[in-house]
SEDOSE-462988 format. One record per residue: x, y, z of N, C-alpha, C in turn. Coordinates in steps of 0.02 Angstrom, whole numbers. Atoms other than C-alpha are relative to their C-alpha. Example, Ala and Ser with C-alpha at 12.3 -4.5 7.8 and 13.67 -1.06 7.14 Angstrom:
2
<site n_px="45" n_py="-59" n_pz="0" ca_px="615" ca_py="-225" ca_pz="390" c_px="45" c_py="60" c_pz="0"/>
<site n_px="-42" n_py="-59" n_pz="-3" ca_px="684" ca_py="-53" ca_pz="357" c_px="-39" c_py="55" c_pz="37"/>
***
This chain:
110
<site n_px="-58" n_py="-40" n_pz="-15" ca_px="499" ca_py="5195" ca_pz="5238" c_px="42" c_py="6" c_pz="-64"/>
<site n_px="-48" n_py="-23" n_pz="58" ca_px="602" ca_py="5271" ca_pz="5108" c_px="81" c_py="17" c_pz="8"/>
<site n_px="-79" n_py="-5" n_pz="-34" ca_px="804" ca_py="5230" ca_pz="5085" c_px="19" c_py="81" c_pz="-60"/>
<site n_px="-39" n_py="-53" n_pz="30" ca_px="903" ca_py="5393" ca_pz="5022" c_px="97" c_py="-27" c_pz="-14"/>
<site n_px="-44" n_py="29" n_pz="2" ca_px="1039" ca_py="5344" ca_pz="4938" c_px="64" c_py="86" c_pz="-50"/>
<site n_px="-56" n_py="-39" n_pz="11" ca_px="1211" ca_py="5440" ca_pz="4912" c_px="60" c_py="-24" c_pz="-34"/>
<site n_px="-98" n_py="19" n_pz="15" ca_px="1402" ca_py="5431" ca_pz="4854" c_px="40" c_py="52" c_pz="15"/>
<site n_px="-68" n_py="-49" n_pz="5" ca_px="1576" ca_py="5514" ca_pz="4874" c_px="16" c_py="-42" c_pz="-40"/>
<site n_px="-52" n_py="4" n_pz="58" ca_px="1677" ca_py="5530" ca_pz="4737" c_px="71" c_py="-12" c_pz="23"/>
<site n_px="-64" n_py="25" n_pz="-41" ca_px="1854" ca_py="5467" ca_pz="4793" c_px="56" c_py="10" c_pz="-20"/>
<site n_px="-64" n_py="2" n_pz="72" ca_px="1967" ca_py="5491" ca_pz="4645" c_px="67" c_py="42" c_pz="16"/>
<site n_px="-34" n_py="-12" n_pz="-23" ca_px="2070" ca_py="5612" ca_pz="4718" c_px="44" c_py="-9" c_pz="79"/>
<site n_px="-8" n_py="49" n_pz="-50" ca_px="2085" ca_py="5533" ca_pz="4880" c_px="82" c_py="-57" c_pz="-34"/>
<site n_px="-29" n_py="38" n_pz="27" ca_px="2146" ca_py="5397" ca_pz="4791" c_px="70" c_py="5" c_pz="-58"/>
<site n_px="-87" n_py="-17" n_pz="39" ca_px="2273" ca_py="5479" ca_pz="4665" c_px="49" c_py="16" c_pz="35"/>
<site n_px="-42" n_py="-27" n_pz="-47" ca_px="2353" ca_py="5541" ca_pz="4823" c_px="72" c_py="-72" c_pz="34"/>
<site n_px="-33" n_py="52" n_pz="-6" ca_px="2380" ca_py="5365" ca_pz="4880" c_px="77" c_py="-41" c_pz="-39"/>
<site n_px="-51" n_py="54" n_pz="62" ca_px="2467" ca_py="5307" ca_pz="4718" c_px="60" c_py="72" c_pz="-15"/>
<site n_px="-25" n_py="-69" n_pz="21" ca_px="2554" ca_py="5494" ca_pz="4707" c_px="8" c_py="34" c_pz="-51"/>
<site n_px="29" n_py="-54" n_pz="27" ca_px="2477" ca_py="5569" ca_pz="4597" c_px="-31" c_py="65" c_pz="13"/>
<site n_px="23" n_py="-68" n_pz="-38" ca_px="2448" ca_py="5748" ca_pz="4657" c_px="-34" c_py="59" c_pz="-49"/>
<site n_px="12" n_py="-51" n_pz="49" ca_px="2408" ca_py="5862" ca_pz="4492" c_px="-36" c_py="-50" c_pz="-54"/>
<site n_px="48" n_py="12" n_pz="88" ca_px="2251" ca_py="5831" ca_pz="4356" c_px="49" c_py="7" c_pz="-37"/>
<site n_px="-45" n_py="1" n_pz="53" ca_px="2372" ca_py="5880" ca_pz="4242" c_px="47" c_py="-82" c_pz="-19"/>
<site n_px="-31" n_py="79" n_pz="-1" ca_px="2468" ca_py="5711" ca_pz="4277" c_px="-33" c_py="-50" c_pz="-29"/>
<site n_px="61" n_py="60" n_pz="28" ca_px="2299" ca_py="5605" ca_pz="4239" c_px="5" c_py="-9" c_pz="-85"/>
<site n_px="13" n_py="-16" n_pz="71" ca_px="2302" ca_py="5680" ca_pz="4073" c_px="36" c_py="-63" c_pz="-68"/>
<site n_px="-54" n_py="22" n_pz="49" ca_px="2432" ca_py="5597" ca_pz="3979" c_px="-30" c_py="-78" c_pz="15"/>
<site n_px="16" n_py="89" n_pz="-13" ca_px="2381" ca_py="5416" ca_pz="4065" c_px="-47" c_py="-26" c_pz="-11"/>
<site n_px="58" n_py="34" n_pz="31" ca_px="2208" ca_py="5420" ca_pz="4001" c_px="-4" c_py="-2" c_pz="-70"/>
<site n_px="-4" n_py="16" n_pz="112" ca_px="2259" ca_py="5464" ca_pz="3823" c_px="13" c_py="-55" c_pz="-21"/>
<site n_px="-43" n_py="78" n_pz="26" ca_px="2372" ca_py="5292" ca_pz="3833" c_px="-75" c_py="-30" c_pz="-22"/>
<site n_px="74" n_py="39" n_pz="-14" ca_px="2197" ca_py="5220" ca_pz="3872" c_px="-49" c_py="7" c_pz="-53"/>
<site n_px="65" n_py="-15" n_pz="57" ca_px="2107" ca_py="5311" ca_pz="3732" c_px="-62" c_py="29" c_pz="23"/>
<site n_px="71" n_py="-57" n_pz="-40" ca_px="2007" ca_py="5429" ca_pz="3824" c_px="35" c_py="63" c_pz="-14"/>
<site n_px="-33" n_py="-74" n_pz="11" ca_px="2040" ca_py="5619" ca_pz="3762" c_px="-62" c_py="11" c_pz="33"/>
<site n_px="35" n_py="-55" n_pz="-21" ca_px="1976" ca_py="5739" ca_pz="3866" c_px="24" c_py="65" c_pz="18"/>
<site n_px="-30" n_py="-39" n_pz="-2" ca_px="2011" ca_py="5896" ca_pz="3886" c_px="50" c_py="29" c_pz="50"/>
<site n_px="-44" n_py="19" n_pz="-62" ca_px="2131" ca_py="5960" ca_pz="4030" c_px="-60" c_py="45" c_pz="60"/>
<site n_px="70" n_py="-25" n_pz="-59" ca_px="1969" ca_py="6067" ca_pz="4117" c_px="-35" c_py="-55" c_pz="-5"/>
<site n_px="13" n_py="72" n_pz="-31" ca_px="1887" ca_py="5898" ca_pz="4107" c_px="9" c_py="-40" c_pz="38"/>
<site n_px="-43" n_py="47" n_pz="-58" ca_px="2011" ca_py="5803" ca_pz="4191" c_px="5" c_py="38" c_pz="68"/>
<site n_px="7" n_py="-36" n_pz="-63" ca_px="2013" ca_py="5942" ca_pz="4310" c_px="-47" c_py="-6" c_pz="51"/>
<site n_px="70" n_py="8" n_pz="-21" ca_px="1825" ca_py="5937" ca_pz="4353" c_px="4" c_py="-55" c_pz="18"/>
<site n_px="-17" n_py="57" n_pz="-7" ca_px="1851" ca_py="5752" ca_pz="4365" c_px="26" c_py="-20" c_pz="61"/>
<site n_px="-46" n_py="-13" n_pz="-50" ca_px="1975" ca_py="5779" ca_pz="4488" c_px="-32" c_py="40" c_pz="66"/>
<site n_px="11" n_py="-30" n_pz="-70" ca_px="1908" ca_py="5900" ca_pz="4595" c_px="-83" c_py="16" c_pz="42"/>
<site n_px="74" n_py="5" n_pz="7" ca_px="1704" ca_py="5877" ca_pz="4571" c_px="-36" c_py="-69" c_pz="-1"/>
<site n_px="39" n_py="70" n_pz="-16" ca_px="1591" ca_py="5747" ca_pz="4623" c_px="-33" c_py="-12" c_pz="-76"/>
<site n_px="33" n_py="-28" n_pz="78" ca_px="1523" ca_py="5707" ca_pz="4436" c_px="-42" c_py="-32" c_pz="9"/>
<site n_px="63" n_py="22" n_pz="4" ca_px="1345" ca_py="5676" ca_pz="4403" c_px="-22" c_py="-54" c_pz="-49"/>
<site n_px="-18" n_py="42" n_pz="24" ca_px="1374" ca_py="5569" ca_pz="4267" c_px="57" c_py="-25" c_pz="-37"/>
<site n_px="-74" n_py="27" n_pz="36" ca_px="1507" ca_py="5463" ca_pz="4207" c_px="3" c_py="-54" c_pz="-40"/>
<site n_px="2" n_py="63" n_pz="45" ca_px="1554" ca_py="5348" ca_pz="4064" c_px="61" c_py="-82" c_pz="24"/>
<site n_px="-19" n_py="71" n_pz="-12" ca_px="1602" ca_py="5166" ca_pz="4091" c_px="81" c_py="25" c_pz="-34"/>
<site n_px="-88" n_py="0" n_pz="13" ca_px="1764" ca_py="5185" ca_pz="3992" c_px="47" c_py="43" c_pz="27"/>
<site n_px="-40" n_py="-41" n_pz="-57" ca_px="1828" ca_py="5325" ca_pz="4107" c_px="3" c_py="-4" c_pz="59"/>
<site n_px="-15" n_py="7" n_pz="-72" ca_px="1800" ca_py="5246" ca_pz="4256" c_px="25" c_py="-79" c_pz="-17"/>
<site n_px="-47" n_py="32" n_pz="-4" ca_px="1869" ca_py="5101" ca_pz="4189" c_px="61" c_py="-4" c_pz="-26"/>
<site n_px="-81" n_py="-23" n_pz="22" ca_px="2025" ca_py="5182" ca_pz="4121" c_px="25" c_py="15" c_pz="73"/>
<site n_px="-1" n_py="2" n_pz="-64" ca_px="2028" ca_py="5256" ca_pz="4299" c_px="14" c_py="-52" c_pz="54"/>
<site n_px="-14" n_py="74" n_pz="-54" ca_px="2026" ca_py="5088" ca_pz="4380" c_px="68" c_py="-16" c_pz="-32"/>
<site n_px="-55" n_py="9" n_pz="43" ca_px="2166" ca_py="5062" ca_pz="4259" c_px="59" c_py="17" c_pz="27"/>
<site n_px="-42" n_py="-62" n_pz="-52" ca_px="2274" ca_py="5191" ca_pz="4322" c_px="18" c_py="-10" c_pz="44"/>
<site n_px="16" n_py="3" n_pz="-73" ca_px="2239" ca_py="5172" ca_pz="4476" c_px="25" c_py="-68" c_pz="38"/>
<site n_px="18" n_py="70" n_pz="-26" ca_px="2248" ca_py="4991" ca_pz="4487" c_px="-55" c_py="-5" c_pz="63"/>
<site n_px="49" n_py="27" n_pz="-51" ca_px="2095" ca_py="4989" ca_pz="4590" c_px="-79" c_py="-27" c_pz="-39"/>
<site n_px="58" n_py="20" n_pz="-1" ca_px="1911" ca_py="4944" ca_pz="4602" c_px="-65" c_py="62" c_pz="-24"/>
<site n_px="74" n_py="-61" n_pz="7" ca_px="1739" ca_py="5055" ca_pz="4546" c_px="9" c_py="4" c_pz="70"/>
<site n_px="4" n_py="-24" n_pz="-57" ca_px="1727" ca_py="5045" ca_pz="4738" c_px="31" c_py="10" c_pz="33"/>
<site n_px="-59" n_py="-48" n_pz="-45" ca_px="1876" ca_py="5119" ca_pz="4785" c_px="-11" c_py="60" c_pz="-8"/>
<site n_px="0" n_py="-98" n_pz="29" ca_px="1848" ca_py="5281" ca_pz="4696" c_px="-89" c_py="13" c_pz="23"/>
<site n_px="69" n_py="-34" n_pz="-36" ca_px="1636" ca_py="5293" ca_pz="4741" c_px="-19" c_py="-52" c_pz="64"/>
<site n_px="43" n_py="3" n_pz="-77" ca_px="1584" ca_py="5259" ca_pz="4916" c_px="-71" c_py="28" c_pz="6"/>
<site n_px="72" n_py="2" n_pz="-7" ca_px="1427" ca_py="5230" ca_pz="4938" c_px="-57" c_py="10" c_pz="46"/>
<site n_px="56" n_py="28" n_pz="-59" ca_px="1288" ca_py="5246" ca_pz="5073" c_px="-83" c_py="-6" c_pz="-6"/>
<site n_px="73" n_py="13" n_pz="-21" ca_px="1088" ca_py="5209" ca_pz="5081" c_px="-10" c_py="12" c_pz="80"/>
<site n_px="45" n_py="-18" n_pz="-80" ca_px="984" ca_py="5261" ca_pz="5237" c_px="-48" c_py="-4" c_pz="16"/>
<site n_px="67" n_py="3" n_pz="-3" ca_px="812" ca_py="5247" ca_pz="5292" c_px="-11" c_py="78" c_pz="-4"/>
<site n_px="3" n_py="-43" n_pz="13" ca_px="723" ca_py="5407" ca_pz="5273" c_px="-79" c_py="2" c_pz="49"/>
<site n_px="57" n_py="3" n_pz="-30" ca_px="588" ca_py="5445" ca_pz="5416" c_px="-48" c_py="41" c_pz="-68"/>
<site n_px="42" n_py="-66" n_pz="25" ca_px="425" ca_py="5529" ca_pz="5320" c_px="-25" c_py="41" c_pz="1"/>
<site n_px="5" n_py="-70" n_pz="-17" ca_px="379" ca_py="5692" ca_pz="5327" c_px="-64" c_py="2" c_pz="28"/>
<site n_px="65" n_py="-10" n_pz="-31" ca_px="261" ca_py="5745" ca_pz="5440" c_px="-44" c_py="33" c_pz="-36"/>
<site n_px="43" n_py="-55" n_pz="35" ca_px="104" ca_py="5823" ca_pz="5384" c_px="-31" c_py="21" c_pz="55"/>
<site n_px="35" n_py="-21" n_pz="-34" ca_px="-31" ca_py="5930" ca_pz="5469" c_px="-49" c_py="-50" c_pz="25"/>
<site n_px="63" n_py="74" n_pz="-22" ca_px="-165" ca_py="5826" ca_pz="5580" c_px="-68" c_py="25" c_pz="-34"/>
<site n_px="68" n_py="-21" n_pz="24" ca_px="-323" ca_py="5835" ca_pz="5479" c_px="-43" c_py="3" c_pz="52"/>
<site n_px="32" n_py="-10" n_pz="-42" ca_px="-461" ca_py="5904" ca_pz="5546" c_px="7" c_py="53" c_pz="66"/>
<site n_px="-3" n_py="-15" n_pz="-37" ca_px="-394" ca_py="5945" ca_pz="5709" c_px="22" c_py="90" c_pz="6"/>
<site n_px="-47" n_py="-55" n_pz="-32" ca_px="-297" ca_py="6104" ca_pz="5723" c_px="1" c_py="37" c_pz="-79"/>
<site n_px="4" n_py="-21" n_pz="79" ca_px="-322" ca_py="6149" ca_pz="5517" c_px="-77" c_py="44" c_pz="-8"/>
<site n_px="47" n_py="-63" n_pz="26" ca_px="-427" ca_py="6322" ca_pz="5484" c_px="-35" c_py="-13" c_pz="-80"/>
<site n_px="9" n_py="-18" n_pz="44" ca_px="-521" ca_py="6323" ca_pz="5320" c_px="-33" c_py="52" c_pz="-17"/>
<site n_px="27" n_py="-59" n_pz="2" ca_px="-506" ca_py="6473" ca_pz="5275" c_px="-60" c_py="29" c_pz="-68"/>
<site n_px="56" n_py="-2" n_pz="34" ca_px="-620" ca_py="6483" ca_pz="5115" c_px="-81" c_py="-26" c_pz="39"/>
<site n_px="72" n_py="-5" n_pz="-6" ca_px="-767" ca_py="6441" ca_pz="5219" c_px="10" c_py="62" c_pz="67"/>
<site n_px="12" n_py="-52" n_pz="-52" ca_px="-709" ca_py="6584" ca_pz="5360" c_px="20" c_py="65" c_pz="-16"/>
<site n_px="-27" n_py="-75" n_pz="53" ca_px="-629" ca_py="6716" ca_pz="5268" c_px="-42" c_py="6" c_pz="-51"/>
<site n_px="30" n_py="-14" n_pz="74" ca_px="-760" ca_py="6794" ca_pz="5129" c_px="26" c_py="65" c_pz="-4"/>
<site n_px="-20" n_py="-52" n_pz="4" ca_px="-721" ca_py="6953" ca_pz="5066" c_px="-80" c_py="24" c_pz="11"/>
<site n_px="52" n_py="-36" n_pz="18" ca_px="-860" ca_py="7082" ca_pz="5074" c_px="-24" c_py="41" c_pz="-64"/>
<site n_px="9" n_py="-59" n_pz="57" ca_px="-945" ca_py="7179" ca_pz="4932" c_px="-18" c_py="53" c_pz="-7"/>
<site n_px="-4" n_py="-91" n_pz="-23" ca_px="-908" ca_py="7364" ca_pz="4923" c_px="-70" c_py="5" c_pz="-25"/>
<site n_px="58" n_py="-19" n_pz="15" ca_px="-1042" ca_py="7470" ca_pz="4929" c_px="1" c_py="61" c_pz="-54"/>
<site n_px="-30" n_py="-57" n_pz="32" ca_px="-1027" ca_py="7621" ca_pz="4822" c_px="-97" c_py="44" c_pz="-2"/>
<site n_px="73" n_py="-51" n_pz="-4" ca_px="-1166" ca_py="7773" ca_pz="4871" c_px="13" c_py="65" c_pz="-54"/>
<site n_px="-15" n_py="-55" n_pz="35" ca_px="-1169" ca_py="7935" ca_pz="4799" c_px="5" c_py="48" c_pz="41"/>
<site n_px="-4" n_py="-38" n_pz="-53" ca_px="-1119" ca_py="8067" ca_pz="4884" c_px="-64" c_py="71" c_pz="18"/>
<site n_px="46" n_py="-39" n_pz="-18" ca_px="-1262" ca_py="8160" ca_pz="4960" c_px="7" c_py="68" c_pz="43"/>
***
């Protein structure tokens, strides 16, 4: 069985808590930190699940924040039934041995 594993991104969630309401706000508190990024960065950041992220921005973030890595990503794993396939044999046509094409004939016209 195969687990599928996920996250939410939480960060804004969480700036809400501490009231922080505007990316723009983040900006200035990660420079203290020594993280420049741009302010469409911090935006994306803000409002996009990100696919990857660097250690020193999520722990400037925790910074900020005063929280935990697992306050801001929530996590889940799941089992994952496996995909059915067709039943061999049974109920499966092969069509290369029932389908041939034929080969034209070509006469002349008489």
């Amino acid at each position: 069985m195969k687990r599928q594993v996920s996250y939410q991104w939480r960060l804004r969630e969480v700036m809400a808590t501490r009231g922080i309401f505007a990316a723009s706000d983040l900006s200035p508190l990660l420079a203290e930190r020594g993280i420049e990024l741009s302010s469409v960065q911090v935006w994306r950041l803000v409002t996009q699940t990100p696919e990857r992220l660097s250690l020193p921005v999520l722990a400037a973030l925790c910074d900020i924040l005063e929280v935990t890595p697992t306050d801001l990503i929530a996590t889940r794993a799941e089992n994952v039934a496996p995909r059915r396939t067709a039943a061999s044999g049974a109920d499966v046509v092969d069509l290369a041995s029932t389908i041939r094409p034929k080969r034209a004939r070509i006469t002349p016209d008489s």
